[in-house]
TORLUMKOL-47488 format. One record per residue (C-alpha): y, z, x. Coordinates in steps of 0.2 Angstrom, whole numbers, plus 5000, padded with zeros to 4 digits. Example, Ala and Ser with C-alpha at 12.3 -4.5 7.8 and 13.67 -1.06 7.14 Angstrom:
REM residues 2
497850395062/499550365068/
END
This chain:
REM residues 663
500050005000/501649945006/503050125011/504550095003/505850165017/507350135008/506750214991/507150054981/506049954972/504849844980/504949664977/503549514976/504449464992/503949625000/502349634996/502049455002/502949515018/502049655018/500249535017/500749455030/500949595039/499349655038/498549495044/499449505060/498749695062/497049655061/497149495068/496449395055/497249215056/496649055046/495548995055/494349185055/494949175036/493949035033/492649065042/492149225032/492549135016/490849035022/490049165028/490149255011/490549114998/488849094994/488549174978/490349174969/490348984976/488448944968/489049034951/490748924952/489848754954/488948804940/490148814927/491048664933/489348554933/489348594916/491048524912/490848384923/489048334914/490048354899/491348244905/490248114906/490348134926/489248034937/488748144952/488948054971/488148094987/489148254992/488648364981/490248404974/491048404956/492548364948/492948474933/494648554923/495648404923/497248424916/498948324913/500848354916/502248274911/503448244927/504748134931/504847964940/505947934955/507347894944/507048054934/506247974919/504748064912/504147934902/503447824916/502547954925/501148064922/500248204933/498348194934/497748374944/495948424944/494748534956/493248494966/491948624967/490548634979/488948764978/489448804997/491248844994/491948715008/491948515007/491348375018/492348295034/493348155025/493148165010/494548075001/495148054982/495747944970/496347924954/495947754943/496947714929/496847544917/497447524899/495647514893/494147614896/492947544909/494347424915/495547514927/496347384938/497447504948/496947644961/498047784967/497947874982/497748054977/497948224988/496448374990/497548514994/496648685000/497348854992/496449005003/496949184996/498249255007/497349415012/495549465009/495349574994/494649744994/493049724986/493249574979/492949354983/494249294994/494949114987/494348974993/494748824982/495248634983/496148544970/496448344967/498248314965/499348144960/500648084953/500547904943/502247794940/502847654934/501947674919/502447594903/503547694889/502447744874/500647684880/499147714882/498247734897/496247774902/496047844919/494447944930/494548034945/493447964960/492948044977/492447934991/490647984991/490247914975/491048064964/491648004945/492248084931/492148034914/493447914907/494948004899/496547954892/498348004888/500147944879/501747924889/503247994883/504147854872/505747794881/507347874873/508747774868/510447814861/511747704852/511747534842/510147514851/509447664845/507547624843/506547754833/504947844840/503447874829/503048044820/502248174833/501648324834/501648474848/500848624848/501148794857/500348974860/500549094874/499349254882/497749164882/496649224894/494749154897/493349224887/492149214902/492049304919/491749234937/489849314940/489349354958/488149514958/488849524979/490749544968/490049674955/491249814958/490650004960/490150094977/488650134966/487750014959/486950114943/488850084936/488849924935/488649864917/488349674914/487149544914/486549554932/488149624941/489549554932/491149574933/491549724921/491849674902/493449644898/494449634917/494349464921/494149414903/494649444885/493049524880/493849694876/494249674858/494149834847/492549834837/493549864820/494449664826/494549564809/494349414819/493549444834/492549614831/490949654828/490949594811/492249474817/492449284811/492549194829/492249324845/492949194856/494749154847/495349104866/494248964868/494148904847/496348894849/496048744861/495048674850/495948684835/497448634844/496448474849/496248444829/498148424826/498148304840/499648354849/500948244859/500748384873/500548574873/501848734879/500948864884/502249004884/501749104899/500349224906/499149094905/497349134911/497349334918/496749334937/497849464937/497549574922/498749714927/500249614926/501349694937/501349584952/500749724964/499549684976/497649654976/496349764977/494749754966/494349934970/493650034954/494650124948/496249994953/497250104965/498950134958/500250024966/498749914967/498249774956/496449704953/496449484954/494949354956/495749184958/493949104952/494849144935/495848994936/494148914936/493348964922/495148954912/495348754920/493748704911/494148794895/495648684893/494748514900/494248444883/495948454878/497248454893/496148324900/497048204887/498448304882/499948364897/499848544895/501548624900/501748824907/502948944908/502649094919/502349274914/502149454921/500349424922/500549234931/501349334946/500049344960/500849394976/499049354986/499949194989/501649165001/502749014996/503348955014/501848825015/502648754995/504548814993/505248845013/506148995015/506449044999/505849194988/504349264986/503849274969/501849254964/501949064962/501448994976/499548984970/500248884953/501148764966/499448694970/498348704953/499648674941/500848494944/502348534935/504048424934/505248494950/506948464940/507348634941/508148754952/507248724968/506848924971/506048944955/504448824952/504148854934/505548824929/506048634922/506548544908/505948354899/506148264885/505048194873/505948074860/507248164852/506848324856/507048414873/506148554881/506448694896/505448794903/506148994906/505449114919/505749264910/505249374926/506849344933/507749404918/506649564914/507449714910/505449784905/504349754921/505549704934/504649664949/505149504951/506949524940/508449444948/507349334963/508349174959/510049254962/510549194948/510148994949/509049014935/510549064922/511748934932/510348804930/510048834913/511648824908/512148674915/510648594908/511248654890/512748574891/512148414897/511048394884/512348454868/513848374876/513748234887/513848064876/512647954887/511348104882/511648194866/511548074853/509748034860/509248214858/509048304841/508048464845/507948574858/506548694863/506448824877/504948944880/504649074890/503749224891/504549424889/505149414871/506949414867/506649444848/505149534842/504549714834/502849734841/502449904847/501749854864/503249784872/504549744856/506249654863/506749634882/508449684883/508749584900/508149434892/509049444876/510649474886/510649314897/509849194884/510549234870/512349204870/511649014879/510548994865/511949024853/513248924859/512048774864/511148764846/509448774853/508448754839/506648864842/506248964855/504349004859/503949154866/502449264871/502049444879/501749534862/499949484858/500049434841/501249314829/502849354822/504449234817/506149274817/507649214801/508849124812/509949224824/511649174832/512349304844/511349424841/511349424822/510249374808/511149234796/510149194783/508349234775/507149104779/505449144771/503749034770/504348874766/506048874771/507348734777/508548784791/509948684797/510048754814/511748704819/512448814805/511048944802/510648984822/509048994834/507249044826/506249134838/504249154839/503349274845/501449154848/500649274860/499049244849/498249154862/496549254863/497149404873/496449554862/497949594849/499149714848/499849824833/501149824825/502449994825/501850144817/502850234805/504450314812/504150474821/504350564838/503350424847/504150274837/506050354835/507350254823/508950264830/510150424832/510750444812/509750334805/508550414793/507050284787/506650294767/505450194754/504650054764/505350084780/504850254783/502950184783/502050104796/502549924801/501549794792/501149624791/501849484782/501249324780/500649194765/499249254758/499249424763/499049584752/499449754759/497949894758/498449964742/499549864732/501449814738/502149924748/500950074746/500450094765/501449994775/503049904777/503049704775/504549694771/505949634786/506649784789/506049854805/507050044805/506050094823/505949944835/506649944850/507249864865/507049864883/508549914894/509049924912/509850074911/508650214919/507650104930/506250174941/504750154949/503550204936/501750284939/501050124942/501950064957/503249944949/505049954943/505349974924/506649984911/506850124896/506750084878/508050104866/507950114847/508549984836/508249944819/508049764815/508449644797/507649484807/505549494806/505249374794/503249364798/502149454804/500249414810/499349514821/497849424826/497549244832/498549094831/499548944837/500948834830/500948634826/502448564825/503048404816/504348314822/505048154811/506448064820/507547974812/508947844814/510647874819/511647964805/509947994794/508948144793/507748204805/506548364804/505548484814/504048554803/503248724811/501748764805/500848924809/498748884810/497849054810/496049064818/494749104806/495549204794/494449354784/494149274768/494649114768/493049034775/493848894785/494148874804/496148914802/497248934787/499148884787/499849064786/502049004787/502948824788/504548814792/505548674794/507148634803/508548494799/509848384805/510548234807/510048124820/511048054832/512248224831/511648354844/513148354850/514148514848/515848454844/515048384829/515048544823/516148664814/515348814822/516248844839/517049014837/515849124849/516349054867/515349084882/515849204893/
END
């Protein structure tokens, strides 16, 4: 455990720093690195080509001579080199091998075609080698090599069929994927086609990495599992409560992680946001360092990067032909790996792993890698990383310096007021993680982020944000600076240049759920003076078509919107908390904005109808909940919610509503 000689919080870049340091002090270079990642790879490395056989046979994969697979295949929107998204598209996959290292030379490509069978066009693709910083106490060190490239000059709005090939003979399956359609403003305003996008965030795998030589205990009669796996429920969601509705005992679906892709996949989607702490190699959260010891150390966290396998291949059948696009959240910070071989000199932050599994457009700030924005038609999207604005878990709050914010801004602006832009985009979208809006009882509102995004949000009209953190759903009326404007229930229209921003809470992913608040007391405190009666002096409830409270109306919880004992995260009273990382206090609030609430599993379609200049054009959000009690059918529509405006009018000075300026 890194000292903390000035009695300040430490940062992600410290305990890099501090890695490092310890790898000079014992002497343990690259090179030895490698060499006990061979000597001990065996069994996690056999276990690991195991799972990915299985994708790659599902794939339609034709093995070659090396012995090696190709598997979790996944797509990214980017940006040519003239900064259009629509004629580029990231193609990123790994290659496993049962010994945990590949052959001398072996090189990769990437075939693409507009029909299947008939490529026509190779591209050179790179193998890039992502080792684990530092070996892990009583865990796998990571040895993993991923297939990375980029393809341009594609046309707008088409339809292209592409495998993977390694030069021993290695295929995969065909796949395919959709450019983005080319966006174009004025009289030659040229309508796209009706999509749809979907989003969710905390997903999580419902499977382990298995190695009985990785099974954690100094004694081996505690280990539980098939065989010495990994314990239930660290490196996997498997840790739902037994009384789960969904994913219980007498649950409808016990893997609601894996059954959202697939649902997802049903609504075919344009592309997919997934709003941060993706797949849980790090399932404390807290960006602390590794160390697998049972029980985790405190200022310690446990991490297996063959997670990012198992999660990789749980997406495949979707992302394979669908761009997946990430945020970053507290639980995506994995300070095992430094950034100088991916981002120079710059901060420290967790990322430097996603640099080489994920391929994510680089239009943001340089310093901040998951960070970025693209537009898709008419509406436009931006990534958030709401680690660095966190007033709740602050380990990495503040890394950018504030180039985020300034970024952000900037980027705002572009998109709502410069002619040559705004008439060509309608929407605007931005996710990110740490909720700025929400009343769940495990981590409610984030202060920090509220505070930076919400004044930008505001005054830039940004239509929905998506957000994650609190496992379960929940959607906000519309909200400008900081107040609610108007009820919006089930079935609503909001104009969002009068009516303000809708927030969603989709951390429904798969990650067990969380409750709701209880009923205002000691523990859950309204704030000073306020005194709860009727409905709000019971538990918080949830709200949602279709749903009757226990009881009748009312008679043991509250579904109304009225929130009396929420709260929200502040940064007032920082300190190091008893698990080793900087954290915020809460203070009460009560709330007029939670319009629904759901606390199980779910994901959001959304509808989008373009239009031409000057007519109306709509954004439909539907919220598709997994296997709902009752209903006997894979998900139910449980809220829709549908957003308006004129197209062709993003712009800002359209509008009558200018009287909050920025400060």
């Amino acid at each position: 455990m890194p000292t903390n000689t000035s009695h300040r919080p430490l940062t992600v870049d410290e305990y890099t720093e501090w890695n490092a340091t310890e790898l000079a002090r014992q002497g343990v270079s690259r090179r030895s690195m490698l060499k006990a990642v061979a000597a001990g790879a065996g069994g996690i490395a056999l276990a690991q080509f195991g799972i990915a056989n299985a994708s790659f046979a599902a794939g339609g994969g034709t093995a070659g001579t090396a012995g090696v697979v190709v598997s979790g295949r996944h797509l990214s929107f980017v940006n040519d080199h003239g900064g259009r998204p629509e004629s580029a598209m990231a193609v990123t996959a790994q290659i496993v091998s049962k010994t945990g290292s590949l052959p001398r030379g072996l090189r990769a490509f990437v075939d693409v075609g507009t029909e299947p069978g008939r490529y026509g066009h190779r591209v050179d693709a790179d193998i890039v080698h992502l080792v684990g910083q530092y070996a892990i106490a009583h865990g796998p060190v990571g040895n993993q090599f991923y297939v990375k490239a980029r393809l341009t000059g594609l046309r707008a709005d088409s339809v292209y069929h592409y495998r993977i090939r390694l030069s021993d003979g290695t295929t995969t399956g065909d796949a395919y994927f959709t450019t983005a359609p080319v966006r174009t403003v004025g009289r030659h305003h040229r309508v796209a086609e009706e999509f749809t996008f979907t989003a969710f965030a905390d997903v999580g795998t419902n499977n382990a990495p298995t190695d009985p030589k990785y099974a954690w205990g100094n004694d081996p009669a505690t280990v539980t599992g098939n065989g010495g796996t990994w314990p239930k429920g660290v490196f996997d969601n498997n840790y739902y409560a037994a009384g789960d509705p969904i994913a219980g005992t007498n649950g409808t679906d016990p893997h609601p992680a894996v059954t959202q892709t697939n649902l997802m996949a049903s609504q075919r989607p344009r592309f997919t946001l997934l709003a941060g702490d993706i797949c849980y190699a790090d399932p404390s959260g807290t960006g602390l360092p590794a160390d697998d010891t049972q029980p985790t150390p405190a200022g310690k966290n446990a991490f297996n990067p063959y997670v990012w396998d198992v999660f990789l291949n749980q997406i495949e059948s979707q992302a394979a032909y669908t761009p997946w696009m990430f945020a970053t959240g507290n639980h995506d910070m994995e300070p095992l790996y430094g950034n100088t071989e991916f981002l120079g000199d710059s901060p420290s932050h967790g990322y430097g792993g996603h640099a080489k599994r994920l391929d994510l457009p680089k239009n943001g700030p340089r310093t901040c890698p998951s960070v970025y924005s693209f537009v898709y038609a008419n509406v436009a999207v931006i990534s958030v990383d709401a680690n660095d604005l966190s007033a709740e878990i602050q380990t990495n709050t503040g890394y950018s310096d504030g180039a985020q914010l300034r970024w952000l801004k900037e980027t705002l602006h572009e998109w709502r007021t410069n002619p040559h832009v705004a008439p060509g985009i309608d929407f605007v979208v931005a996710f990110f993680h740490h909720c700025a809006y929400s009343t769940t009882n495990n981590h409610a509102s984030d202060g920090g982020v509220r505070k930076a995004l919400d004044p930008l949000f505001s005054k830039y009209q940004v239509d929905l944000v998506v957000q994650g953190h609190n496992h379960l759903f929940e959607r906000t009326d519309p909200i400008r600076h900081g107040k609610k404007t108007r009820d919006a229930p089930d079935g609503s229209t909001v104009r969002p240049a009068e009516d303000g921003v809708t927030y969603i809470c989709a951390g429904s992913g798969g990650r067990p759920r969380y409750p709701f608040r209880p009923a205002p007391s000691a523990d859950a405190p309204a704030p000073p003076g306020v005194t709860p009666s009727g409905a709000q002096a019971l538990p918080e409830g949830q709200r949602f078509r279709g749903y009757q409270p226990p009881g009748g109306k009312n008679a043991t919880e509250n579904n109304t919107e009225n929130v009396l004992n929420s709260y929200v995260w502040s940064s007032d009273g920082t300190a190091v908390n008893a698990s080793g990382y900087p954290a915020g206090t809460k203070v009460p609030e009560t709330v007029d904005w939670s319009q629904v609430r759901y606390d199980a599993y779910a994901f959001i379609a959304v509808d989008v109808k373009p239009a031409a200049p000057g007519r109306a054009t709509t954004f439909t959000i539907r919220t598709l909940a997994d296997a709902l009690p009752g209903t006997n059918e894979q998900y139910s529509e449980i809220d829709r919610l549908t957003l308006k405006r004129t197209a062709g009018h993003g712009a800002i000075d359209r509008h009558p509503y200018r009287t909050h300026p920025l400060h």
